[in-house]
N, C-alpha and C positions, 0 to 999 in steps of 0.2 A: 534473681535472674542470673543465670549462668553462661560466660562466654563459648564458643565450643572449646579454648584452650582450657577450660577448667577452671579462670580466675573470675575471683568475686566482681558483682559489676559496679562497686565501686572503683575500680580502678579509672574507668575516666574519666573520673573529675579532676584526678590528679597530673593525668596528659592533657587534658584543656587547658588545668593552670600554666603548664610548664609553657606550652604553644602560644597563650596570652602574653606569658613576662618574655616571651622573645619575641611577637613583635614586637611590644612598648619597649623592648631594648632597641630595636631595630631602628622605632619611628625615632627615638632618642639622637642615636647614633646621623640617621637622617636631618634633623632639623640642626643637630650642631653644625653637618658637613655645608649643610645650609647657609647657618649663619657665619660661618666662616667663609664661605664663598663671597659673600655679600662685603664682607670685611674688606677680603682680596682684592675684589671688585673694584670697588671703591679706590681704596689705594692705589691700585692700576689704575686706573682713569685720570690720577690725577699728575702721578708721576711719570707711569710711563710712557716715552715719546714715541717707541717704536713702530712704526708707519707698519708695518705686513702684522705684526702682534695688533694693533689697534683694528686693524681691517677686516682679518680672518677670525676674531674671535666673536660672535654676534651673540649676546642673551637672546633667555631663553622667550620667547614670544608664543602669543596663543596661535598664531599664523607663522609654519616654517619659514624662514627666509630663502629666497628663490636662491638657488644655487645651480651652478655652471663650472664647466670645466675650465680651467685657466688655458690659453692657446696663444703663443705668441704669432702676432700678426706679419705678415711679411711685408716688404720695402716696395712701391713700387717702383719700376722704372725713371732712370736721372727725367727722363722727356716726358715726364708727369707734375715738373716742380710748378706749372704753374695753370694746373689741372683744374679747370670749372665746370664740372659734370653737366650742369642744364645751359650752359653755355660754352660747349662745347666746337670750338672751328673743325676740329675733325667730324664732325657729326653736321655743319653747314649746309651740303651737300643733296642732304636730305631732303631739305625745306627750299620754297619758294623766294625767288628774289623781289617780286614784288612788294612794296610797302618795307621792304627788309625785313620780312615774318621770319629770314634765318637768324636774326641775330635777337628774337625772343627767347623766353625759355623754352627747352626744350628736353626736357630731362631722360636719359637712360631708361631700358627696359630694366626691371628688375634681374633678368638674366644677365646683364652689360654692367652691373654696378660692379665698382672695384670693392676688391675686400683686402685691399693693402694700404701702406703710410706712407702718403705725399713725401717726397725729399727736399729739403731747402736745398738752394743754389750751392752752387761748387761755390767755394769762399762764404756763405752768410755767415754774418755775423749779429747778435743781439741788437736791434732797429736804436739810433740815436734819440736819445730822450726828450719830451717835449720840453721848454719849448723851443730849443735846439732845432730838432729834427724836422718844424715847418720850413723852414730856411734848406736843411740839405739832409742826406742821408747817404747809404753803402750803397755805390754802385752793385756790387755785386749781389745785393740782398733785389736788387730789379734791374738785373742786366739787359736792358735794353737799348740798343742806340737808334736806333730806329727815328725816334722821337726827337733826341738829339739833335739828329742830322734833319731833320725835318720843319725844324720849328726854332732850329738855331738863330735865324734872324731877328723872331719875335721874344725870345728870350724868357720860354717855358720854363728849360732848367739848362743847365750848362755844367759839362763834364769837365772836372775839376782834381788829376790824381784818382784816388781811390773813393771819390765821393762824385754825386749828381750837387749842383745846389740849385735854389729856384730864385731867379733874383725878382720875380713877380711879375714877370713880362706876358704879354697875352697877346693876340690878332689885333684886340681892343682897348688894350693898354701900352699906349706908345711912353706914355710916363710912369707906367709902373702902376700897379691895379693899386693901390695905398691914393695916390691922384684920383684914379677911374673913381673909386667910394667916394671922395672928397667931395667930387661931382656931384655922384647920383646922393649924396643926402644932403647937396644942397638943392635938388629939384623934387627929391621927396624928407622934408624935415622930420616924418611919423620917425626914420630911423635913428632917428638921436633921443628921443624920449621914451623909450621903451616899449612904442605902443608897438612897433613892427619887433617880433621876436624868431619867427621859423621861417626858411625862404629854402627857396629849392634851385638849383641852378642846373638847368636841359644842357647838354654836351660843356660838363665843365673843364674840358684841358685836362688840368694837373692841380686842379681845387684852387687857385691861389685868389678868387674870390671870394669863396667859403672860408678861406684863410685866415686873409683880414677880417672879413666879417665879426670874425670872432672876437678878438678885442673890443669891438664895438655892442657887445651883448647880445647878438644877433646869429641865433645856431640854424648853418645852413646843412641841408641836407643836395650835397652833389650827384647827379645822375649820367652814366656815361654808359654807352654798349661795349660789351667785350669787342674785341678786333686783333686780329694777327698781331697786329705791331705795338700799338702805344701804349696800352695796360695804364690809362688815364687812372682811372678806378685804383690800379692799383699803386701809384704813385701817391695819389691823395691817402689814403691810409697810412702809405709809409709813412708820411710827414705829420697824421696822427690827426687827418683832416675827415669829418664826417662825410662817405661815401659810397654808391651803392650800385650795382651793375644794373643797367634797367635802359630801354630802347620805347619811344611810343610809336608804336609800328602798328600794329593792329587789335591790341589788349591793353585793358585799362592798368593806371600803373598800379603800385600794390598801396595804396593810401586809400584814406574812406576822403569823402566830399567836405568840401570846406576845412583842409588841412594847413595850407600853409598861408602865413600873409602879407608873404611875396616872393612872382617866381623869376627868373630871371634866363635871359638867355644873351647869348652874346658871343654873335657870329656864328649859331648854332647850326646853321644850314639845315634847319627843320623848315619843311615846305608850307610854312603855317594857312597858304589860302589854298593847295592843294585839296584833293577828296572833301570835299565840301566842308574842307576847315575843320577837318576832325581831330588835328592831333591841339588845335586852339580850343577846342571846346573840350578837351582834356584836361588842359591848361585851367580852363573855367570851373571844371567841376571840381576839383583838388584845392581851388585859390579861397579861400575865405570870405564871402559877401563884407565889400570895403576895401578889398587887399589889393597889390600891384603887381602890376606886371610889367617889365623892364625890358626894354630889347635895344641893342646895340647891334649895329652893324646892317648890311642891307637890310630892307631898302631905306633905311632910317637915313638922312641929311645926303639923300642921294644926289642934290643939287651939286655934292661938291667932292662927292667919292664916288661916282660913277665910271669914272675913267677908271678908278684902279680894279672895277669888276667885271671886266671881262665882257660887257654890255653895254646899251646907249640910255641915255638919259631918258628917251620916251619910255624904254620899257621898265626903267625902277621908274620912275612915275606911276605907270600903272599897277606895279606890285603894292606900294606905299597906299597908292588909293583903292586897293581890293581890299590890304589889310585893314584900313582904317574902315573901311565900312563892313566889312565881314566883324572886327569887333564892336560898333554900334549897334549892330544884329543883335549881337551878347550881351547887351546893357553894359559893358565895358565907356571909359571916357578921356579922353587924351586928359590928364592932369598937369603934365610940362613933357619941355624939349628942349631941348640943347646942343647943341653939337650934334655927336654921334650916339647920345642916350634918347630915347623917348619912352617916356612912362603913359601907362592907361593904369585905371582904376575902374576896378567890377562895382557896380552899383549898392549900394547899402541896405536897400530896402525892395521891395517885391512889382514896385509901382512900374516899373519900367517893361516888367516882362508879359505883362496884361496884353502888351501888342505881338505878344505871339501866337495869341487865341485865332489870329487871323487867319483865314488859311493859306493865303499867299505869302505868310512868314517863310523865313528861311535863313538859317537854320529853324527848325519848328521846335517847339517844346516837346521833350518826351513826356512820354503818357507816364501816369503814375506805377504803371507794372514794374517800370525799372528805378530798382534798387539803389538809390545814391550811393551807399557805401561798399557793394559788393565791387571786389577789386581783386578776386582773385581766378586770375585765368578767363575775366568777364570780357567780352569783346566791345570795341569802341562802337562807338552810336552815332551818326549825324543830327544830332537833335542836343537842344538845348536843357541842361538840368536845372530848374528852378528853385532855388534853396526854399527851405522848408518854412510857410509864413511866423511859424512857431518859435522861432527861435531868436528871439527877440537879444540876447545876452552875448549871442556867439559874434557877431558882428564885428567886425576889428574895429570901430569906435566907442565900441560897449566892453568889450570884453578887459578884464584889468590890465593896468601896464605890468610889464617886468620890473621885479621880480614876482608885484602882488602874486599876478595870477596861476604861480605855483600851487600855493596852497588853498585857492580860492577854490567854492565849490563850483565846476563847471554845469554848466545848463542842460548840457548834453547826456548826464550820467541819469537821467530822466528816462532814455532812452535805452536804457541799459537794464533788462531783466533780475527786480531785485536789489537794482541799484537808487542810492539814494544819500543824501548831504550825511547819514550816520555809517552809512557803510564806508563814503570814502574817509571823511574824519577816521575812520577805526582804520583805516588800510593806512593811510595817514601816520599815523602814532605807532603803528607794530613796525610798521618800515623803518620807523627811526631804531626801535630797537634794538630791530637786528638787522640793520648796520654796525649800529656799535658794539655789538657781538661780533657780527662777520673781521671789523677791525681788531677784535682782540685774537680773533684765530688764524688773521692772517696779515701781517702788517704793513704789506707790502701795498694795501688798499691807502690809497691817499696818496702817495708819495708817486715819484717821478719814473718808478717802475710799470707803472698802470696807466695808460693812456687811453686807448679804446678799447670799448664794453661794449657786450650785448646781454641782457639782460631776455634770454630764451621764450619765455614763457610770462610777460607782466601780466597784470591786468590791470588798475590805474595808473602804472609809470612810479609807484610807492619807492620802490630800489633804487628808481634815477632821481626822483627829489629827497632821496635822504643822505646821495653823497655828492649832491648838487654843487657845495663851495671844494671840492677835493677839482686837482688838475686833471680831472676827465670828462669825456663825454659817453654819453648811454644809447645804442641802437635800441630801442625798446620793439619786439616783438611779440604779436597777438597769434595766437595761430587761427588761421584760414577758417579752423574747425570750431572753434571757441568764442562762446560771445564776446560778442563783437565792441571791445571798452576802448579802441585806438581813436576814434573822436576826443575820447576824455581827455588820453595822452598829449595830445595834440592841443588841444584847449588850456591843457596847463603849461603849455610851453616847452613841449620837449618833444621827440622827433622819434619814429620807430616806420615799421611795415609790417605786412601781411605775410605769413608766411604758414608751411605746410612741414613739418618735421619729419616726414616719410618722402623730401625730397632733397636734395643738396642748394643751402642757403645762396642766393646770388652775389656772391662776393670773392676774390682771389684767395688762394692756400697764404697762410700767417700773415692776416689783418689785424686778427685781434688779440692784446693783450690780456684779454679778462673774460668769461664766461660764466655766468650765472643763470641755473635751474633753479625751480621752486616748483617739485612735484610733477614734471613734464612727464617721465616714463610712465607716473598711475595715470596721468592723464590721457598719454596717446599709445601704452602699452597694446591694446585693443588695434592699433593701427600700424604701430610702425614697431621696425623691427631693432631692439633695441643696440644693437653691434653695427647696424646702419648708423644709427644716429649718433654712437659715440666716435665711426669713423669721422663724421661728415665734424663734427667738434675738432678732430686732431687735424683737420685738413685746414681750416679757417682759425685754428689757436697759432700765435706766435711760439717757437721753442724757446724753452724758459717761461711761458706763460700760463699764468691759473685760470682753476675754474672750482667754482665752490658748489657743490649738487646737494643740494637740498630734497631728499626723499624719504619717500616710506621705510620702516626699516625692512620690510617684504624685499627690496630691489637693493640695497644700497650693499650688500656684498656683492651680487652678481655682477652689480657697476662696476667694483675694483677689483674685482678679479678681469673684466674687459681691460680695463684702461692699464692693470701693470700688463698683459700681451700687447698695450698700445705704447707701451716703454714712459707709462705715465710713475710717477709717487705721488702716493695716497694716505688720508690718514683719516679716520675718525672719529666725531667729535661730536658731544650731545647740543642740541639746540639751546636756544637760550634760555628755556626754563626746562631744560635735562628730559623732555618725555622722551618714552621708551621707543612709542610708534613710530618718530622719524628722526634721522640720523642726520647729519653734514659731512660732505667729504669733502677735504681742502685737499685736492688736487696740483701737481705742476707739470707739464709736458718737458719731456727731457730735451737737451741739444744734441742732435745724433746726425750726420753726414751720410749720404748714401755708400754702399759698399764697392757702390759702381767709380764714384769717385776719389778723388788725388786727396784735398784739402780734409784734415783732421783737426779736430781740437779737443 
């Protein structure tokens, strides 16, 4: 057989061959450039430090990694430094004053969100280190006087030079809230043996109960509404005291039922026998079957402080005897009194609530349609929640003391899809790990640089009980959207909320020294928009302050291409046992001054 050019037809077996040995040259060439990358690789990873070479360079994956254009973010205006978008006073206006529905949340339209970087105060400076900085802190980091001049008699905090200090003085602590305690755990003794562990304190000041508290092994979670003036909330933080912006107005707070075990008020000027006792049976549902409830100030020992309230003796009489029988309604029980404190205690067991079946009860039982632990954006009830006969374990007389019941299996994880004594054991043991991973890649973890934490996205609280002896405390958050594992949290002894990451956290711009994700972008990708949510991080991060992101490797460059436009440094780093699919970025928010402002550093 003949080509048309005339040559014999074996010619191409001889261009086959030729076409064969170049590409096994090629694939050759290929698999060395290979292994020498691999080499490189390596080597890099372990030497080089460099934070944008670490970030920008992603292997090669079966799934591209998501990629974005890098855009530096702009400043917002100086009259934004102390900017809390769903609790918003510019935005007051809007809302009703009845029940004070203004001063719930209330978040931005998606057209109204800012897409700029909070400014710290003219003069801020890096917050004083615990445990320093319970005692006092930069005026100018919470230039308010307001408070000051307001409360100067009772001896909140007191302007001192270039500092606030708090010398522990309160409405209800004429000798110093350190006394106030002294008291109330000699009318309730559970607080010295461990068995009282989480308490909540309604309109706390300036935290200096949640304060002390702390020393005594008793982690309070403080509750105050934003307001023009006092930025209570955000004083407590400064000082590195567990606290969280929240009003009980007409929405249930963001806690599931049977959370804490015990809540405390004092002087809170909450209407507690108003609208048929609804923001008390709030108070109920939150309180743990056994737990207490503490109230100071009217109309408590009204016999002998009624003069100084602005009203006559017959009528705290009567407030004292609505309250006391509005909580025997609740299966609640006077347990002691004293002076200015008097404690109730919620019933242990189910026996009590059988007389609500009656139909002339009132408050009445809610029916079983309503959901105990829904708590986000759920509206108050006049009806009484009757803890669930099941749960025989959770009880604050059953449940273990501190610190057992850290790592104790809780009763509640039953109730959790999936959940079970091997799941938590495993979540258990990986959290230790990696912590002690997270500590090798960032050292600043333990030490007197890290104070408050929020931990984004938990599911049993694993992150907070594995740097549990370290000098911090952990905000553990469930999202709104995700089963529902904040009971467990709670059961093991540690303190979190509800929350939605498609909206802005309720707490003031640089509360928090530390931030910790674990896969929040795959999880609420679908939902929220991810240049939101790492605004809404740079807004509530202290400058100077970390965050460690734990993600897919699909996300984890588009993240640091955000955060360097957010004036963040970045750097990444393989998880604890080096898989390829998800990354770590060790994170830190820079110190930067607005442009609008005089003071530099």
């Amino acid at each position: 057989m003949k080509h048309k050019d005339g040559k014999p037809g074996s010619q191409p077996d001889r261009r086959s061959r030729v076409v064969l040995i170049t590409i096994m040259f090629a694939v050759l060439c290929g698999f060395s450039f290979y292994l020498g990358g691999i080499f490189c690789s390596e080597r890099n990873r372990i030497e080089v430090k460099d934070v944008t070479k670490a970030v920008s360079s992603p292997k090669e994956s079966v799934v591209a990694p998501l990629q974005i254009k890098s855009t530096a973010l702009p400043e917002c205006s100086s009259d934004y430094q102390d900017y809390t978008p769903c609790t918003d006073p510019r935005r007051w206006k809007k809302y009703g004053v009845q029940r004070l529905t203004f001063m719930e949340r209330h978040c931005p339209p998606a057209f109204e969100r800012k897409e700029c970087l909070v400014p710290p105060p003219d003069g801020y400076k890096p917050p004083i280190r615990w445990p320093k900085s319970r005692d006092e802190c930069w005026y100018r980091n919470v230039p308010y006087d307001w408070i000051n001049k307001q409360k100067s008699n009772q001896n909140w905090l007191r302007k001192e030079g270039e500092k606030f200090r708090f010398p522990g003085g309160g409405t209800m602590f004429p000798r110093g809230v350190s006394a106030y305690v002294d008291l109330m755990e000699d009318l309730i003794p559970e607080m010295k043996d461990g068995t009282i562990r989480t308490a909540i304190d309604t309109g706390c000041g300036v935290a200096s109960w949640g304060g002390d508290l702390l020393d005594r092994g008793i982690l309070t979670l403080s509750l105050a509404p934003r307001d023009n003036h006092e930025a209570q909330v955000q004083f407590a933080l400064e000082r590195g005291i567990p606290a969280i912006l929240g009003i009980i107005a007409t929405q249930r707070l963001p806690f599931p039922s049977s959370s804490f075990d015990m809540a405390h008020c004092s002087r809170c000027l909450i209407p507690w026998t108003e609208y048929g006792g609804i923001y008390l049976l709030e108070i109920h549902r939150i309180l743990r079957p056994g737990g207490f409830w503490v109230l100071s100030g009217p109309p408590v020992n009204y016999e002998n402080r009624w003069r100084g309230w602005n009203t006559t003796i017959e009528e705290q009489k009567s407030d004292y005897e609505k309250l006391q029988e509005l909580l025997t309604s609740m299966c609640f029980k006077l347990y002691n009194k004293k002076d200015d404190i008097a404690v109730w205690r919620k019933a242990s067991d189910n026996s009590c609530y059988s007389k609500l079946a009656k139909p002339e009860a009132y408050p009445p039982k809610c029916d079983d349609s309503l959901e105990p632990d829904s708590a986000w954006y759920t509206p108050l009830r006049t009806c009484v929640l009757v803890p669930s006969p099941k749960l025989k374990t959770s009880v604050l007389e059953s449940i273990p003391k501190w610190p057992e019941r850290l790592h104790v299996v809780p009763e509640r994880i039953s109730d959790v899809p999936g959940g079970s004594a091997s799941t938590f054991k495993h979540d258990d043991s990986k959290w230790k790990v990696r912590a002690k991973h997270y500590k090798k890649l960032l050292s600043a973890i333990g030490t007197d640089k890290i104070r408050n934490v929020m931990d984004m996205n938990t599911v049993y609280g694993g992150f907070a009980a594995s740097v549990i002896d370290d000098p911090l405390w952990v905000m553990n958050v469930v999202s709104s959207y995700a089963v529902n594992t904040l009971p467990v949290v709670y059961d093991r002894g540690l303190i979190g909320t509800y929350h939605d990451w498609c909206e802005a956290f309720s707490t003031y711009p640089r509360t928090y020294d530390f931030l910790h994700l674990d896969g929040l972008f795959t999880a609420e990708s679908n939902r929220c928009d991810m240049k939101y949510v790492l605004l809404e991080m740079d807004r509530i991060l202290r400058p100077s302050g970390y965050a460690i992101i734990r993600e897919s490797s699909y996300f984890v460059d588009a993240i640091a291409t955000i955060a360097k436009g957010m004036r963040w440094g970045c750097r990444k780093e393989d998880t604890e046992y080096g898989v390829e699919k998800e990354k770590i970025l060790i994170c830190q928010k820079k110190l930067w001054y607005s442009s609008n402002q005089s003071s530099r550093r």
